[in-house]
MDTraj code that builds the backbone (N, CA, C; nanometers):
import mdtraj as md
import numpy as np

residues = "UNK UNK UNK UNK UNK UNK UNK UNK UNK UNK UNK UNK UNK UNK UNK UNK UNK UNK UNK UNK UNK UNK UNK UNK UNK UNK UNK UNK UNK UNK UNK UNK UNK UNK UNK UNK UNK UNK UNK UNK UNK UNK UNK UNK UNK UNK UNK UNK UNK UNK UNK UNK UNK UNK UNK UNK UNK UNK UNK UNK UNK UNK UNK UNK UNK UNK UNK UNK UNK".split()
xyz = np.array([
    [0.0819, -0.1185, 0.0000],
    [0.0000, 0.0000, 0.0000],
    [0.0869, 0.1258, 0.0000],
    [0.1880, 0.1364, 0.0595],
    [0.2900, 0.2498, 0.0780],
    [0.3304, 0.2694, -0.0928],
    [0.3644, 0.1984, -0.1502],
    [0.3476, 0.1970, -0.2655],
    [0.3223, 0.2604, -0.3651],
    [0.1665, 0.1882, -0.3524],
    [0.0347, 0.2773, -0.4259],
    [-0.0048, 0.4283, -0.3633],
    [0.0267, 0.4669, -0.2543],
    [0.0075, 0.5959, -0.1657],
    [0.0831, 0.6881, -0.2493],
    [0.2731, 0.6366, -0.2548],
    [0.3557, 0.7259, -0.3031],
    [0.3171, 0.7701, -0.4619],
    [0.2441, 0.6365, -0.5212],
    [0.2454, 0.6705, -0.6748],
    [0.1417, 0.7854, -0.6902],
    [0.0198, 0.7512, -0.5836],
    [-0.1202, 0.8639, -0.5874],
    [-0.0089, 1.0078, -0.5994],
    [0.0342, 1.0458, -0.4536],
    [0.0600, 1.1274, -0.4210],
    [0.1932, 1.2154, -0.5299],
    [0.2397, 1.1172, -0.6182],
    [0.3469, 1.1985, -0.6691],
    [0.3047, 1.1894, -0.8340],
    [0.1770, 1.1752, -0.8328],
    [0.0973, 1.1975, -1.0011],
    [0.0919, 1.0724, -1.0293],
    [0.1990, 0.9559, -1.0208],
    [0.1542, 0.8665, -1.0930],
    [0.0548, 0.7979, -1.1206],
    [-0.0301, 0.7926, -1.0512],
    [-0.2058, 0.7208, -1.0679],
    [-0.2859, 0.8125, -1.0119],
    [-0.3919, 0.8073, -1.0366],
    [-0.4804, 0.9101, -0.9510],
    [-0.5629, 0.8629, -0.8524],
    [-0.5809, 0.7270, -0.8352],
    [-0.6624, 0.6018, -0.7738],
    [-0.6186, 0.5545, -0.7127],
    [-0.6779, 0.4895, -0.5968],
    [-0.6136, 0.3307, -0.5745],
    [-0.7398, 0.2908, -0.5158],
    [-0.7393, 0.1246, -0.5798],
    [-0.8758, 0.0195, -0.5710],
    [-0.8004, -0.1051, -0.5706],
    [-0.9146, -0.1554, -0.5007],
    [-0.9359, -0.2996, -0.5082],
    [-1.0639, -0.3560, -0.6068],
    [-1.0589, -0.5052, -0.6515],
    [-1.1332, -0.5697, -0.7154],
    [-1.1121, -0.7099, -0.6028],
    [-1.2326, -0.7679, -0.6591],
    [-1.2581, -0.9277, -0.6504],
    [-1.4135, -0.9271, -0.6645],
    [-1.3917, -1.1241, -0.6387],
    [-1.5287, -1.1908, -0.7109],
    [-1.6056, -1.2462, -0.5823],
    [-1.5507, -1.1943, -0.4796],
    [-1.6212, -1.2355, -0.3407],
    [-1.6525, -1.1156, -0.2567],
    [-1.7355, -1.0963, -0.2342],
    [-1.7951, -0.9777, -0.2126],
    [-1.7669, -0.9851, -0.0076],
    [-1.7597, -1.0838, 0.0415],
    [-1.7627, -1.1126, 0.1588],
    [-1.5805, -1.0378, 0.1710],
    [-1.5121, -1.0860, 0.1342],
    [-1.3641, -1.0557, 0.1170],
    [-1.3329, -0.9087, 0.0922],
    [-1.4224, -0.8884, -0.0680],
    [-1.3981, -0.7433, -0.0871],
    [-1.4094, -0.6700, 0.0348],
    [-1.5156, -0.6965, 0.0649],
    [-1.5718, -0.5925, 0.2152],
    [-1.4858, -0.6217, 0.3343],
    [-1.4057, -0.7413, 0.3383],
    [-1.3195, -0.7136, 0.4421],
    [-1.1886, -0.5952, 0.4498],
    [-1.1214, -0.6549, 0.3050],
    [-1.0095, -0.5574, 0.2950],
    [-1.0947, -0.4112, 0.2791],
    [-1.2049, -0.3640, 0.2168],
    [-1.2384, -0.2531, 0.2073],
    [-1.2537, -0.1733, 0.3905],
    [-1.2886, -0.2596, 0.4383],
    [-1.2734, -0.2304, 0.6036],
    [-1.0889, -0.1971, 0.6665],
    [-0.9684, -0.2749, 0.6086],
    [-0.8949, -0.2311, 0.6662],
    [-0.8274, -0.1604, 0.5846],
    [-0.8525, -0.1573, 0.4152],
    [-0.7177, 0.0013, 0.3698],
    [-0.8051, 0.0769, 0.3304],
    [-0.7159, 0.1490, 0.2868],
    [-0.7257, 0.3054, 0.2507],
    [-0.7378, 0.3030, 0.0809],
    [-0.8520, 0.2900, 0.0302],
    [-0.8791, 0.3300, -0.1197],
    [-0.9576, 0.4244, -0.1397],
    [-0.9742, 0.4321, -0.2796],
    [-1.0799, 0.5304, -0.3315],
    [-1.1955, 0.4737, -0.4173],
    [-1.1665, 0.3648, -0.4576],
    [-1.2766, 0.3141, -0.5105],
    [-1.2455, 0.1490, -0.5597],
    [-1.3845, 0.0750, -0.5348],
    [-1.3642, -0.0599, -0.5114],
    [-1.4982, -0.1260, -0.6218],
    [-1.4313, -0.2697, -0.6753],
    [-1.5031, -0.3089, -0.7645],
    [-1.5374, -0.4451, -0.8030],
    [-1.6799, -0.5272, -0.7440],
    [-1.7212, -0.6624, -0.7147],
    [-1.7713, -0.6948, -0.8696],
    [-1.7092, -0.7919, -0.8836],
    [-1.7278, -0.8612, -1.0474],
    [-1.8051, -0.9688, -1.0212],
    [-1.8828, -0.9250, -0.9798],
    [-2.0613, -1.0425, -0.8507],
    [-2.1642, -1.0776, -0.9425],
    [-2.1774, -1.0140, -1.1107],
    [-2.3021, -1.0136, -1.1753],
    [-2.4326, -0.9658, -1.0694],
    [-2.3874, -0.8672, -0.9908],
    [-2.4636, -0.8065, -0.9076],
    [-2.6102, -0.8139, -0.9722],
    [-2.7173, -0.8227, -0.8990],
    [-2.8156, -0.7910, -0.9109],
    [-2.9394, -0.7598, -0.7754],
    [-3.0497, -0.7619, -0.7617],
    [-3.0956, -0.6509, -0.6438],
    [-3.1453, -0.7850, -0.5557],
    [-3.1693, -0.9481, -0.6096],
    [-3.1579, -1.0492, -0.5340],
    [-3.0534, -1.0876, -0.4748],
    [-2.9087, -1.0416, -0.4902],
    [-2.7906, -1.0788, -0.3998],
    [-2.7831, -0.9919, -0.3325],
    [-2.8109, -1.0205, -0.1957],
    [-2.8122, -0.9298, -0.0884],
    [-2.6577, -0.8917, 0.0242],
    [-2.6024, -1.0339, -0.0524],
    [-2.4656, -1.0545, -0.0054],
    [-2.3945, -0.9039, -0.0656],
    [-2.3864, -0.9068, -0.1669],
    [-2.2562, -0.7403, -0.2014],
    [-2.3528, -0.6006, -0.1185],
    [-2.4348, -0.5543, -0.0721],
    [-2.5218, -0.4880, -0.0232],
    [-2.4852, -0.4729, 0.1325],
    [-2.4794, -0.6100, 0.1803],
    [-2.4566, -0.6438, 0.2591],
    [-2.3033, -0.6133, 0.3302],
    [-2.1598, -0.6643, 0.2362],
    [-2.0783, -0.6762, 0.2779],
    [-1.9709, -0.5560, 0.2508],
    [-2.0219, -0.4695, 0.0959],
    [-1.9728, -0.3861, 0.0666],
    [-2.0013, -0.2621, 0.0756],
    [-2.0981, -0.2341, 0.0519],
    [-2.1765, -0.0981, 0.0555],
    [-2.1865, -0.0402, 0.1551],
    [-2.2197, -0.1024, 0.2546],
    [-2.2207, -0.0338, 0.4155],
    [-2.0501, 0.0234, 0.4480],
    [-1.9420, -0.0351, 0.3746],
    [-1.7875, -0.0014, 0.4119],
    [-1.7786, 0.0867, 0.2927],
    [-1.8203, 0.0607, 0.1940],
    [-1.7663, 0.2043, 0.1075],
    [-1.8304, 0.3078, 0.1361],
    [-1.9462, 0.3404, 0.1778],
    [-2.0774, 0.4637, 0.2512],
    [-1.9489, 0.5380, 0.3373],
    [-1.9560, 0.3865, 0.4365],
    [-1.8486, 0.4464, 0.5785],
    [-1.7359, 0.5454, 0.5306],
    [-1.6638, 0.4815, 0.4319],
    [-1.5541, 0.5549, 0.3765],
    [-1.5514, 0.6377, 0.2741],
    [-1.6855, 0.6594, 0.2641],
    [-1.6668, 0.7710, 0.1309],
    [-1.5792, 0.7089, -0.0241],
    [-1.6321, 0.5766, 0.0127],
    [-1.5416, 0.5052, -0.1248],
    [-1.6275, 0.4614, -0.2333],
    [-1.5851, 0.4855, -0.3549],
    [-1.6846, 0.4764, -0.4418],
    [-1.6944, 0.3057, -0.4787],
    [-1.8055, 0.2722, -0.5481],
    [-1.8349, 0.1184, -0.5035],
    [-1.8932, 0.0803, -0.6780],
    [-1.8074, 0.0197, -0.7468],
    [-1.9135, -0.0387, -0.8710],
    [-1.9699, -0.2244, -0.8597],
    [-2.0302, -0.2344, -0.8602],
    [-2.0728, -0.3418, -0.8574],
    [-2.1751, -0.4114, -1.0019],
    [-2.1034, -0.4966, -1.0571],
    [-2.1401, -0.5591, -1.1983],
    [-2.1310, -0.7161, -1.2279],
])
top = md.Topology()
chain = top.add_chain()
for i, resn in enumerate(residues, 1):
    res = top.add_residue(resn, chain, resSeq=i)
    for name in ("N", "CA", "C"):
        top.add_atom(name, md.element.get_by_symbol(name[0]), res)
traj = md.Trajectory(xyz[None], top)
């Protein structure tokens, strides 16, 4: 993560995110770093209550933007 911080901070990226296909997981790491925007490859739809559930309430918290598809 120190890393990705230095690259934000010195122009090289303007972002830093996470992805995955487990929405239970996503939402963990989204609970302990520091991103800006995070992205569940879930075939989301409004019957999986699981990404709703595990992600959304931690990106709200953090002001992190959340795509879910």
């Amino acid at each position: 993560m120190d890393v990705l911080r230095d690259a934000k901070d010195t122009g090289i990226c303007q972002s830093i995110g996470i992805t995955g296909n487990d929405s239970e997981r996503v939402g963990h790491v989204l609970g302990k770093v520091d991103v800006d925007v995070c992205l569940s490859a879930y075939n989301y739809s409004v019957f999986r209550k699981t990404v709703r559930q595990d992600i959304l309430p931690a990106a709200q918290k953090k002001g992190v933007g959340a795509g879910l598809v």
